[in-house]
Gaussian input, Z-matrix of N, CA and C with variables (Angstrom, degrees):
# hf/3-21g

backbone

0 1
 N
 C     1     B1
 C     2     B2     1     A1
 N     3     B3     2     A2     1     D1
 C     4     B4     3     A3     2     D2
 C     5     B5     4     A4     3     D3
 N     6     B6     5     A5     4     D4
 C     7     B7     6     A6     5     D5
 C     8     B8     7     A7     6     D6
 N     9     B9     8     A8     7     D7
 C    10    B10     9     A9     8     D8
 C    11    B11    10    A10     9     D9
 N    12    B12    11    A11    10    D10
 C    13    B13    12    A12    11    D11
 C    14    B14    13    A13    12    D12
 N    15    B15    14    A14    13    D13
 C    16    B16    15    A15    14    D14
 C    17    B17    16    A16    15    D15
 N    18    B18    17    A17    16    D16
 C    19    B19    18    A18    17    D17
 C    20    B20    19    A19    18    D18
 N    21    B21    20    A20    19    D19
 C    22    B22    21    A21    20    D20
 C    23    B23    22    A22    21    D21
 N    24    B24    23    A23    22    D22
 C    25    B25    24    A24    23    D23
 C    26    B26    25    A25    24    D24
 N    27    B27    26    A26    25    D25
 C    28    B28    27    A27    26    D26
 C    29    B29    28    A28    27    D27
 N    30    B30    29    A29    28    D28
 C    31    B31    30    A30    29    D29
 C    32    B32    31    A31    30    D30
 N    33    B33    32    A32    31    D31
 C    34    B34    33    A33    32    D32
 C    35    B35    34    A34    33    D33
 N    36    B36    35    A35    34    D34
 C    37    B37    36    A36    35    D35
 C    38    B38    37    A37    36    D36
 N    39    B39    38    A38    37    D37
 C    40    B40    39    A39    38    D38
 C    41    B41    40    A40    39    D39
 N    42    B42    41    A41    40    D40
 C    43    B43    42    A42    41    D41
 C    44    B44    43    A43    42    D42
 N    45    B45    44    A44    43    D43
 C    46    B46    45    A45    44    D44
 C    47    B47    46    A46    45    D45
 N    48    B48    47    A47    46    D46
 C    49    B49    48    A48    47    D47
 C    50    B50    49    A49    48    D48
 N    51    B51    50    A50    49    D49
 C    52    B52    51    A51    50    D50
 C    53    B53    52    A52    51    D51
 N    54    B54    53    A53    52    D52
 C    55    B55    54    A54    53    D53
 C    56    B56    55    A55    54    D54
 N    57    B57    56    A56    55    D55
 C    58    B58    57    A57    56    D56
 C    59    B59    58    A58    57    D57
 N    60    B60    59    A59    58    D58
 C    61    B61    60    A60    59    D59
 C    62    B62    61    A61    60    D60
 N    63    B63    62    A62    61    D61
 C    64    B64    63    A63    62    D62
 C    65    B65    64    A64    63    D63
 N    66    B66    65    A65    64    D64
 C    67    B67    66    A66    65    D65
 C    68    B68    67    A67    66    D66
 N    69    B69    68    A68    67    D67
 C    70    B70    69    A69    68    D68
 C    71    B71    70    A70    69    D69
 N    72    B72    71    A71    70    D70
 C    73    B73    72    A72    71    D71
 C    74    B74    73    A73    72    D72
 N    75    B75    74    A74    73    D73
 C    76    B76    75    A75    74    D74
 C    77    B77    76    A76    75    D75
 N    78    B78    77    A77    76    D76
 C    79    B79    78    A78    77    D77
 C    80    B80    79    A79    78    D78
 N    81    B81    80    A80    79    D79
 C    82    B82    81    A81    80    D80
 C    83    B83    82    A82    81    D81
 N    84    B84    83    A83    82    D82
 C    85    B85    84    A84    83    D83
 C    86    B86    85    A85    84    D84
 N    87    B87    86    A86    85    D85
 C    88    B88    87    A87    86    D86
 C    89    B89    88    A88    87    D87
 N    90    B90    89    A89    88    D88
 C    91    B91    90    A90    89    D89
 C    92    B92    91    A91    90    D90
 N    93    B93    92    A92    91    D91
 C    94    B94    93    A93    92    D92
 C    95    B95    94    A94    93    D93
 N    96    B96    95    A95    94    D94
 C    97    B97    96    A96    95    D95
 C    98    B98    97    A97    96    D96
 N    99    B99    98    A98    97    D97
 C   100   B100    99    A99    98    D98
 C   101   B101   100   A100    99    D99
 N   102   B102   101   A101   100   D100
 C   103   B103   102   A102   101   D101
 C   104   B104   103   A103   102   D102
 N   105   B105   104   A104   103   D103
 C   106   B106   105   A105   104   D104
 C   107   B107   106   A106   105   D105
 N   108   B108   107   A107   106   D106
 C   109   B109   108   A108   107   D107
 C   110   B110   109   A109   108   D108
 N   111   B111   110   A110   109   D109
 C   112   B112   111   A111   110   D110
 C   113   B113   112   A112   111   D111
 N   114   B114   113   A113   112   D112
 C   115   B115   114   A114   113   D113
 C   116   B116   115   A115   114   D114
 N   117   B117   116   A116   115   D115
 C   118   B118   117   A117   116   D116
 C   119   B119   118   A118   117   D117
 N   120   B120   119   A119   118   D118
 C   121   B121   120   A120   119   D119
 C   122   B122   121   A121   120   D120
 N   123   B123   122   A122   121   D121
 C   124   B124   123   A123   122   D122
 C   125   B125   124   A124   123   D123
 N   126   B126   125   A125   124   D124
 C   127   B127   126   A126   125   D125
 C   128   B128   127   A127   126   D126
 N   129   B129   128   A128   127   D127
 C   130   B130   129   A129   128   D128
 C   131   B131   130   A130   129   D129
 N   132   B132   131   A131   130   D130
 C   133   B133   132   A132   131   D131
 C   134   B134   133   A133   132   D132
 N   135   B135   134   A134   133   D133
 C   136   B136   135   A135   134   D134
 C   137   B137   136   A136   135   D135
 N   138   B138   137   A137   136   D136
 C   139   B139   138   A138   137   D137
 C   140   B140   139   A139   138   D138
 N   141   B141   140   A140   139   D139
 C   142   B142   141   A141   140   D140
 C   143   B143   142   A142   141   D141
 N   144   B144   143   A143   142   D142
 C   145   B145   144   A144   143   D143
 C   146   B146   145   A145   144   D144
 N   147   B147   146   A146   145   D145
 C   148   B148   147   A147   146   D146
 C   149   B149   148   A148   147   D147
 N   150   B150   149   A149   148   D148
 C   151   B151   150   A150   149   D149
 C   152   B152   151   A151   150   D150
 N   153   B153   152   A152   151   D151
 C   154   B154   153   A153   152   D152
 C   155   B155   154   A154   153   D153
 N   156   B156   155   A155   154   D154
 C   157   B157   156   A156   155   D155
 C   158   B158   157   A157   156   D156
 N   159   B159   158   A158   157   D157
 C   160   B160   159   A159   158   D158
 C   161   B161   160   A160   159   D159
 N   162   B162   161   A161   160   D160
 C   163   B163   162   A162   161   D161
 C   164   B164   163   A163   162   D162
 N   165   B165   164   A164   163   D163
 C   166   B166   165   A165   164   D164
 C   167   B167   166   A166   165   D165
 N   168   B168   167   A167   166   D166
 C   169   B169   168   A168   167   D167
 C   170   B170   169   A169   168   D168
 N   171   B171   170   A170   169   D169
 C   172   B172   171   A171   170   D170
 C   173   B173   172   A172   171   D171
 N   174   B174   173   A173   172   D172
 C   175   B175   174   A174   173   D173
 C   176   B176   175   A175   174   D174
 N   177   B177   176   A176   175   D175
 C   178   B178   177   A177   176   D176
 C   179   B179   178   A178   177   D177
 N   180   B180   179   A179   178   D178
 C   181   B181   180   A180   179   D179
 C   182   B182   181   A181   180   D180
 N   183   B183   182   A182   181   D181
 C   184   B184   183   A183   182   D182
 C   185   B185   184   A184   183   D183
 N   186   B186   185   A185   184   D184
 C   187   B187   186   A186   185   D185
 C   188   B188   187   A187   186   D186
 N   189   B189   188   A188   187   D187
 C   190   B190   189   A189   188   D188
 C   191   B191   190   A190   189   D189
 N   192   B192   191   A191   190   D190
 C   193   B193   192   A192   191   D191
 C   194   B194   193   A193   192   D192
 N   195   B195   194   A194   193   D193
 C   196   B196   195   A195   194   D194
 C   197   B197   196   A196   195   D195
 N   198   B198   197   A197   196   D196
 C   199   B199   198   A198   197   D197
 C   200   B200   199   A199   198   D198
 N   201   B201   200   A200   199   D199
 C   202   B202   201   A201   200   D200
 C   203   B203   202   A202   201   D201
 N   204   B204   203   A203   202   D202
 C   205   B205   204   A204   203   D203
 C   206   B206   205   A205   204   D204
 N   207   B207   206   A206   205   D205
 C   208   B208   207   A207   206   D206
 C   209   B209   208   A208   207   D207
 N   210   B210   209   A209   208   D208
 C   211   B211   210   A210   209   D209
 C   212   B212   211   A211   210   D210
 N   213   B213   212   A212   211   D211
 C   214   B214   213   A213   212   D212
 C   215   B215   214   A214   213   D213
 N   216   B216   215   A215   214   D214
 C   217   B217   216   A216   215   D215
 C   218   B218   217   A217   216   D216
 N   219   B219   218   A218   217   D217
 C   220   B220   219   A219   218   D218
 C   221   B221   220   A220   219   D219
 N   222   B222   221   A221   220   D220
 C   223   B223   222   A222   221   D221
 C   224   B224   223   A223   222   D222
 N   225   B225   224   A224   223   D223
 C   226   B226   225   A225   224   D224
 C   227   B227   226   A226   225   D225
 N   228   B228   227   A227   226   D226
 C   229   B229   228   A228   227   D227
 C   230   B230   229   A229   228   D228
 N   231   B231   230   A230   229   D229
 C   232   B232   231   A231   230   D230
 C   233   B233   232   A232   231   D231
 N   234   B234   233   A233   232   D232
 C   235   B235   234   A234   233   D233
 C   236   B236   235   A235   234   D234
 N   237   B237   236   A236   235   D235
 C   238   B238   237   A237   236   D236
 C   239   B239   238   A238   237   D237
 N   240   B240   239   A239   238   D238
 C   241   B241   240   A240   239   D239
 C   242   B242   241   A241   240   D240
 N   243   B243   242   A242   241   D241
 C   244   B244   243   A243   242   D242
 C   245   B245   244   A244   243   D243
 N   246   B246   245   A245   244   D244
 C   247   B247   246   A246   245   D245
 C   248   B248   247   A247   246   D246
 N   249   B249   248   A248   247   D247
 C   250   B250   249   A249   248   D248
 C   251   B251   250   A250   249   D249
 N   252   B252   251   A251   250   D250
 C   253   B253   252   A252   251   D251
 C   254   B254   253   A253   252   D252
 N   255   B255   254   A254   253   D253
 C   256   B256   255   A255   254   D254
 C   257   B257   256   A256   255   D255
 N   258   B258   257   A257   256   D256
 C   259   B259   258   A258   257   D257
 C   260   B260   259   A259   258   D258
 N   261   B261   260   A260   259   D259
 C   262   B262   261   A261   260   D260
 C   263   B263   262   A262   261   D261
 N   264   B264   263   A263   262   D262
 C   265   B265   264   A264   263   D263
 C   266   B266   265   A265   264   D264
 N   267   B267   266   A266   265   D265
 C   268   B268   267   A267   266   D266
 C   269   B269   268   A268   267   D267
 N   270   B270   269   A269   268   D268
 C   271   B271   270   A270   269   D269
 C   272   B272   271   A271   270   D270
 N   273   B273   272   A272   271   D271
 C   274   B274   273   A273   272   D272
 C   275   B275   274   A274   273   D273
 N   276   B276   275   A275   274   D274
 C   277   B277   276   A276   275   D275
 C   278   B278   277   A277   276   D276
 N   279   B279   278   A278   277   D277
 C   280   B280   279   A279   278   D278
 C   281   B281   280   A280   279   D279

   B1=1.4462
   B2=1.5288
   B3=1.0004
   B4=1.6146
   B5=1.4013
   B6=1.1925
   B7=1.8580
   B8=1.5888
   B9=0.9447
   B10=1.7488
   B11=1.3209
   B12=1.5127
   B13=1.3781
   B14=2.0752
   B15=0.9143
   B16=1.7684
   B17=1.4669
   B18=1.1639
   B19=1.7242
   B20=1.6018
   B21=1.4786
   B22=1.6065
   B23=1.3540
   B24=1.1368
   B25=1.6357
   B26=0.9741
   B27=1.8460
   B28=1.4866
   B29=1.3911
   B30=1.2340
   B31=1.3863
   B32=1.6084
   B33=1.2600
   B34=1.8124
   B35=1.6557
   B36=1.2844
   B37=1.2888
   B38=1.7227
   B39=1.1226
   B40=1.1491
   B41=1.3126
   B42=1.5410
   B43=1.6078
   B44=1.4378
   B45=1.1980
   B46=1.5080
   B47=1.4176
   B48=1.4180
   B49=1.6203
   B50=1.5564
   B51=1.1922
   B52=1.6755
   B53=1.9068
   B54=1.8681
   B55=1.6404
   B56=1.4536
   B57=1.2453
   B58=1.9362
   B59=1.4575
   B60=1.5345
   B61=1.4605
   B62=1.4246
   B63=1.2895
   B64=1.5702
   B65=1.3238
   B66=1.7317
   B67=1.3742
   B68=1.6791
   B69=1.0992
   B70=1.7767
   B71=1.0373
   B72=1.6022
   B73=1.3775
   B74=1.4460
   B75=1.0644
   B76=1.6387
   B77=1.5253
   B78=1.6219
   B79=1.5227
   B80=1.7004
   B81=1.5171
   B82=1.7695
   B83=1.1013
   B84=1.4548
   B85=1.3333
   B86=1.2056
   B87=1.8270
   B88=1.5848
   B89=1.5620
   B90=1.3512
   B91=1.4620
   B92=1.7893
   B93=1.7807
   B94=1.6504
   B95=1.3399
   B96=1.8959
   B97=0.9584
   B98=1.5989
   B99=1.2448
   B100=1.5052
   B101=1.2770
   B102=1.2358
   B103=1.3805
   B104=1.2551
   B105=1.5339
   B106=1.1417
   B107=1.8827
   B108=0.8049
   B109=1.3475
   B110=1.6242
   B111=1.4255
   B112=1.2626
   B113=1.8419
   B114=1.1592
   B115=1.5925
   B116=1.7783
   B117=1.2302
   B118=1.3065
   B119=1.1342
   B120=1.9712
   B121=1.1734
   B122=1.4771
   B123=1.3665
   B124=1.8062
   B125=1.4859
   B126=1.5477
   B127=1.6136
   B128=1.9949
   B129=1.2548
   B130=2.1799
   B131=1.2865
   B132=1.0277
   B133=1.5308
   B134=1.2293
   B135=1.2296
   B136=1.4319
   B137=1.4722
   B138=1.4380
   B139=0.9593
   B140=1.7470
   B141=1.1967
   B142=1.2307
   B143=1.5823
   B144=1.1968
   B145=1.2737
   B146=1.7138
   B147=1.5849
   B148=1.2394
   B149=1.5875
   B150=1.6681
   B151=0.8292
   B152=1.5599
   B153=1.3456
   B154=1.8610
   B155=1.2289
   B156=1.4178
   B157=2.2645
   B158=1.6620
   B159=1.1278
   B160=1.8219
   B161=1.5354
   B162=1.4636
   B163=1.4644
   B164=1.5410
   B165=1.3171
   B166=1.7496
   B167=1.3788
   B168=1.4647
   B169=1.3746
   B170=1.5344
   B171=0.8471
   B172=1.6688
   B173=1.7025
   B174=1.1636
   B175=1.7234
   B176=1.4517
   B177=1.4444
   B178=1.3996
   B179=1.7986
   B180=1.5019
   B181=1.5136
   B182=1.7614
   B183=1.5783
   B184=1.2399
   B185=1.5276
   B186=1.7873
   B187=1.1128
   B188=1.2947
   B189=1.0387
   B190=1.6956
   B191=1.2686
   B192=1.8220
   B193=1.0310
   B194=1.4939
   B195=1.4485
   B196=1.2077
   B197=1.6707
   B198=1.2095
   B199=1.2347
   B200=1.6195
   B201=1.6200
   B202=1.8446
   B203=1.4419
   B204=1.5054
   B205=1.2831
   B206=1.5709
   B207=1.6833
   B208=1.4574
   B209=1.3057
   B210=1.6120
   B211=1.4413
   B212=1.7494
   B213=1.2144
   B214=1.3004
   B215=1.8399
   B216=0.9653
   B217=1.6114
   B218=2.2615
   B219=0.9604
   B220=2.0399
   B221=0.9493
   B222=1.8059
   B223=2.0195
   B224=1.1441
   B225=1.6580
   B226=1.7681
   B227=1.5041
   B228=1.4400
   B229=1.8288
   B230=1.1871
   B231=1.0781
   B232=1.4938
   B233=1.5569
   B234=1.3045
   B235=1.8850
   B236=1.2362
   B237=1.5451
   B238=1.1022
   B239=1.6637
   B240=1.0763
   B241=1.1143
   B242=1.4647
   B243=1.8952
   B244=1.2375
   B245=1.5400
   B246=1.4797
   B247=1.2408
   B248=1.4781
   B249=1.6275
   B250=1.7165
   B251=1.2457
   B252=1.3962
   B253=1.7654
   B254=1.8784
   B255=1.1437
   B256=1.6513
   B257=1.7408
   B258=1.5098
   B259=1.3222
   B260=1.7357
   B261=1.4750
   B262=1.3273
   B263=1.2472
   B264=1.5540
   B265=1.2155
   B266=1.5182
   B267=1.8555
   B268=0.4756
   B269=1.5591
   B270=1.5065
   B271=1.1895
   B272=1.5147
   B273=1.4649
   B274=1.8877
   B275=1.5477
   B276=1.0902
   B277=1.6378
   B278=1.1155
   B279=1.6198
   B280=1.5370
   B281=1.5719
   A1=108.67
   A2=118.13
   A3=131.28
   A4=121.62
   A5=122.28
   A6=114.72
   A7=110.84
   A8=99.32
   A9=103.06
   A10=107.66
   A11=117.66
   A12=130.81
   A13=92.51
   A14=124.31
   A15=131.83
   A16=109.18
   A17=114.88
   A18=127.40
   A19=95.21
   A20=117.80
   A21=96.67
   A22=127.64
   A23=123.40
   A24=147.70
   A25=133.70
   A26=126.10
   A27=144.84
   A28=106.90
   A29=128.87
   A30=119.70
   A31=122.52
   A32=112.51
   A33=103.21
   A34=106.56
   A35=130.94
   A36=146.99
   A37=115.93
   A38=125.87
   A39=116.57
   A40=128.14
   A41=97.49
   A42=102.40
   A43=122.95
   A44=113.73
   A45=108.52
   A46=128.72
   A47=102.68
   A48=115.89
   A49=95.04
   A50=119.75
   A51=104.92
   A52=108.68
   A53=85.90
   A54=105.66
   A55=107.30
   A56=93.68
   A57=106.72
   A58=102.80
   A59=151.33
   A60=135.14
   A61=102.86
   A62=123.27
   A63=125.02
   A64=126.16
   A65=106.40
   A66=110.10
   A67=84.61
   A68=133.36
   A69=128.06
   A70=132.49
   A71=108.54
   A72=127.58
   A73=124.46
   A74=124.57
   A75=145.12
   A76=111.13
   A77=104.16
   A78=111.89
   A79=94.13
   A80=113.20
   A81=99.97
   A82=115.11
   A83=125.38
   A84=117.02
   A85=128.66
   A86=106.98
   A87=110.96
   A88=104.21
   A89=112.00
   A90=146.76
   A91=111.49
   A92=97.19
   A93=91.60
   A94=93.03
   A95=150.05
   A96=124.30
   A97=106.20
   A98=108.63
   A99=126.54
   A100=125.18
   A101=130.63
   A102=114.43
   A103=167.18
   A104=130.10
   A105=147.93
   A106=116.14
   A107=107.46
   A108=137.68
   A109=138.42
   A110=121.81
   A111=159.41
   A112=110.00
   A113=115.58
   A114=93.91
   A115=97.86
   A116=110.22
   A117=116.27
   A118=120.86
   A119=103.40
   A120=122.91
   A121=120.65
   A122=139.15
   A123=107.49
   A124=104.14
   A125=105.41
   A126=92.55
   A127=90.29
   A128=89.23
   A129=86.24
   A130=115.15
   A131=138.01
   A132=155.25
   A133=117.07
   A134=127.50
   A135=138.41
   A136=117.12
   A137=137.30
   A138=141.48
   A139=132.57
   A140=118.26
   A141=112.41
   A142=143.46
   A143=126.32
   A144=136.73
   A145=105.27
   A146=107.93
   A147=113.29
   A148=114.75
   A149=159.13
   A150=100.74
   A151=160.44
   A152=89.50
   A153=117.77
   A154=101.40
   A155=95.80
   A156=101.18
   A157=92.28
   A158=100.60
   A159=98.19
   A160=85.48
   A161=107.29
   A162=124.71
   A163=121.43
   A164=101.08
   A165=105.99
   A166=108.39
   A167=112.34
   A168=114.13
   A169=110.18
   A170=110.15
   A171=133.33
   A172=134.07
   A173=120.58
   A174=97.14
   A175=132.81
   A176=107.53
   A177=115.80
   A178=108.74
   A179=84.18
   A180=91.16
   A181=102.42
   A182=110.29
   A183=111.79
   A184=114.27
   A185=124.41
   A186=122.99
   A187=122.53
   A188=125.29
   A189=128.73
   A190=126.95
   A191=95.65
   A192=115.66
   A193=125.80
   A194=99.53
   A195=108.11
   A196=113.92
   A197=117.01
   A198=119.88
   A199=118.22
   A200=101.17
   A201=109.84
   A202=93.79
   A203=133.45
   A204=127.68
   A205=124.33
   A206=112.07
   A207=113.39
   A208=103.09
   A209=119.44
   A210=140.19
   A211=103.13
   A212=128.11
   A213=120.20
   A214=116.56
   A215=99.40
   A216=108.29
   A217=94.10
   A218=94.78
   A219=85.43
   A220=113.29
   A221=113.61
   A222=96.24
   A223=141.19
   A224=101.65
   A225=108.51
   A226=122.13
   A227=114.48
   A228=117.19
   A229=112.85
   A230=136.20
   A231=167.28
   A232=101.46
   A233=92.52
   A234=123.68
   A235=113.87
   A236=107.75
   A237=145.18
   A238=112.32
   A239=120.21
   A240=122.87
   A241=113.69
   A242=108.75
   A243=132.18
   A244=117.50
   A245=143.22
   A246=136.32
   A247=109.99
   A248=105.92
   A249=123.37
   A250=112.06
   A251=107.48
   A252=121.03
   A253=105.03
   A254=106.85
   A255=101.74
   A256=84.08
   A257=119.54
   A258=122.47
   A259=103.49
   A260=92.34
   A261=124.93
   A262=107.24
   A263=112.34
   A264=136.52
   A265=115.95
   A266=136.36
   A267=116.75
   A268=101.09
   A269=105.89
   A270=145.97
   A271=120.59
   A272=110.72
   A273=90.65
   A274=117.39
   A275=113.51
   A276=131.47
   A277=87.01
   A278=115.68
   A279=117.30
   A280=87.95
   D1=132.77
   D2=170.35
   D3=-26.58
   D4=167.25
   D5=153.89
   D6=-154.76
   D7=178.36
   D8=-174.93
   D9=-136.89
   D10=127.26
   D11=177.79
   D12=-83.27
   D13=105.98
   D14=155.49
   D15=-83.91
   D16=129.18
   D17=-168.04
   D18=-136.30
   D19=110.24
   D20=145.29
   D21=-133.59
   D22=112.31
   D23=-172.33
   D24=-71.37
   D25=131.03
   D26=153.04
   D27=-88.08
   D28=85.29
   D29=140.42
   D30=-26.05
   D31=102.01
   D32=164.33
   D33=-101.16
   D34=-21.69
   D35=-150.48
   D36=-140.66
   D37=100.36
   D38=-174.51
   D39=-78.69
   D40=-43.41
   D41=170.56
   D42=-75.75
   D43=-25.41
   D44=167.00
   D45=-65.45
   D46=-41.02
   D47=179.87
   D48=-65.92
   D49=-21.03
   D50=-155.61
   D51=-90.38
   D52=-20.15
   D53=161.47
   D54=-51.38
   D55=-66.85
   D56=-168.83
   D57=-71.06
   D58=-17.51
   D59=145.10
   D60=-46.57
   D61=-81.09
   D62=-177.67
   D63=-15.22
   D64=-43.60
   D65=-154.39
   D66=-106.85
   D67=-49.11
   D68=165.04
   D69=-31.09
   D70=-40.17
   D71=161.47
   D72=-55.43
   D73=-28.59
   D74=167.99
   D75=-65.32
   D76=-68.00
   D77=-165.44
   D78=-64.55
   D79=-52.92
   D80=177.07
   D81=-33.20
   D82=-68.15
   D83=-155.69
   D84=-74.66
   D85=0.35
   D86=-174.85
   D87=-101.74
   D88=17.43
   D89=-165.88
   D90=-105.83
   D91=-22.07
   D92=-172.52
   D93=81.49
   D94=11.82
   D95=177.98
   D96=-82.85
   D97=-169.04
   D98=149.21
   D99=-164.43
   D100=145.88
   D101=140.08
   D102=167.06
   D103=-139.59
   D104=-132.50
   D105=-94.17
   D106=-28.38
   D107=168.53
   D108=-160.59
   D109=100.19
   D110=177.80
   D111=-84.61
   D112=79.72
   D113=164.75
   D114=85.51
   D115=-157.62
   D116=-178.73
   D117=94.28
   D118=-178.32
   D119=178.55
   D120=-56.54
   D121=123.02
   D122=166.73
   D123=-158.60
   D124=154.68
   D125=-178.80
   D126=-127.29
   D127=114.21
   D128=162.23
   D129=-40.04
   D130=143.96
   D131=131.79
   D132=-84.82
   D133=-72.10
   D134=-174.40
   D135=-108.63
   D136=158.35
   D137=174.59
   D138=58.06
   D139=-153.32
   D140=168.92
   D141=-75.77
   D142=115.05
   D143=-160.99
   D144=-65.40
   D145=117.00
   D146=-173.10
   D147=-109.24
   D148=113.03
   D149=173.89
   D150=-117.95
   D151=52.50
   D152=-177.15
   D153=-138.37
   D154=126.14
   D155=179.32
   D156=-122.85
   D157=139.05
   D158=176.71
   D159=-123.06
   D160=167.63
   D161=167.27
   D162=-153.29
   D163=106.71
   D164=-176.63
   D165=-102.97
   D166=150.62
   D167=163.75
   D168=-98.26
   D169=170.23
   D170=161.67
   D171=-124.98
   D172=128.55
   D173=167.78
   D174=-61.73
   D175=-4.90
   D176=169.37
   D177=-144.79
   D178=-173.31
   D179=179.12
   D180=-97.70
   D181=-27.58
   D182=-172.20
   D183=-87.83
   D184=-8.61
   D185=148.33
   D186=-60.19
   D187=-37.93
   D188=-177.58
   D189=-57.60
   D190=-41.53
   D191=164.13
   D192=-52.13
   D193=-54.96
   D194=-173.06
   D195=-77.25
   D196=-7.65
   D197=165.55
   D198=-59.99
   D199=-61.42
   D200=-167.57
   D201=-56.13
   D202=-39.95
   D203=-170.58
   D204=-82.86
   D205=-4.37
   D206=-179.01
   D207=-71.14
   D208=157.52
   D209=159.71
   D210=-39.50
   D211=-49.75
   D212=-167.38
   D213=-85.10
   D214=-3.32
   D215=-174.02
   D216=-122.13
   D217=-19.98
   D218=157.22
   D219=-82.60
   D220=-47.44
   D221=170.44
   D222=-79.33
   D223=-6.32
   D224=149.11
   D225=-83.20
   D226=2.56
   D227=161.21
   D228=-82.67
   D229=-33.18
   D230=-154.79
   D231=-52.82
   D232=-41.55
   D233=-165.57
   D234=-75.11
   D235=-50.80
   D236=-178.52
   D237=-58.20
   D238=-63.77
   D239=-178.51
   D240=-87.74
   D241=135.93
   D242=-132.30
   D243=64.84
   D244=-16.14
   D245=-179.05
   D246=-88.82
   D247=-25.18
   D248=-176.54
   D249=-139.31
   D250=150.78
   D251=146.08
   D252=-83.42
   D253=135.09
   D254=-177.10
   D255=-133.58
   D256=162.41
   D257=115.11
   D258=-125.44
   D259=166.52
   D260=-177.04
   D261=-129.40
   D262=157.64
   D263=-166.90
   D264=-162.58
   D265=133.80
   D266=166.88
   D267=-140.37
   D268=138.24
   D269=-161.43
   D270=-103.19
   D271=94.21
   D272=170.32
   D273=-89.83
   D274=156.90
   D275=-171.04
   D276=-50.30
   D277=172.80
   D278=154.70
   D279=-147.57

């Protein structure tokens, strides 16, 4: 069954975060990720106002997993943190 990487983002740092897109973008896709929403259109309804939401899929829930936790997707977090406030979430289809 599928899963979904949910991202929603404070940019504090542009060039750093844009390191850690670059290098995230790699470890996802050697992950079977992709995806689905990058940036964009969006209007809040509920909760906390973020302002970058990404949305990846996965072919599993245990790839996704195993993505945020590989060696190549920690040293593209690496970047990330201090450049952003993020949360993450990962979601399997149902």
């Amino acid at each position: 069954m599928t899963a979904f990487w949910i991202a929603h983002v404070d940019v504090k740092d542009a060039e750093a975060y844009g390191e850690y897109a670059k290098r995230a973008t790699v470890a996802i896709a050697d992950h079977g990720g992709e995806f689905k929403a990058r940036g964009g259109r969006y209007k809040q309804l509920e909760g906390r106002d973020r302002s970058r939401n990404v949305v990846a899929v996965f072919p599993s829930f245990e790839a996704a997993v195993a993505c945020y936790e590989s060696p190549a997707y920690q040293e593209a977090l690496s970047y990330a943190r201090g450049a952003s406030e993020r949360d993450l979430v990962v979601v399997e289809a149902g």
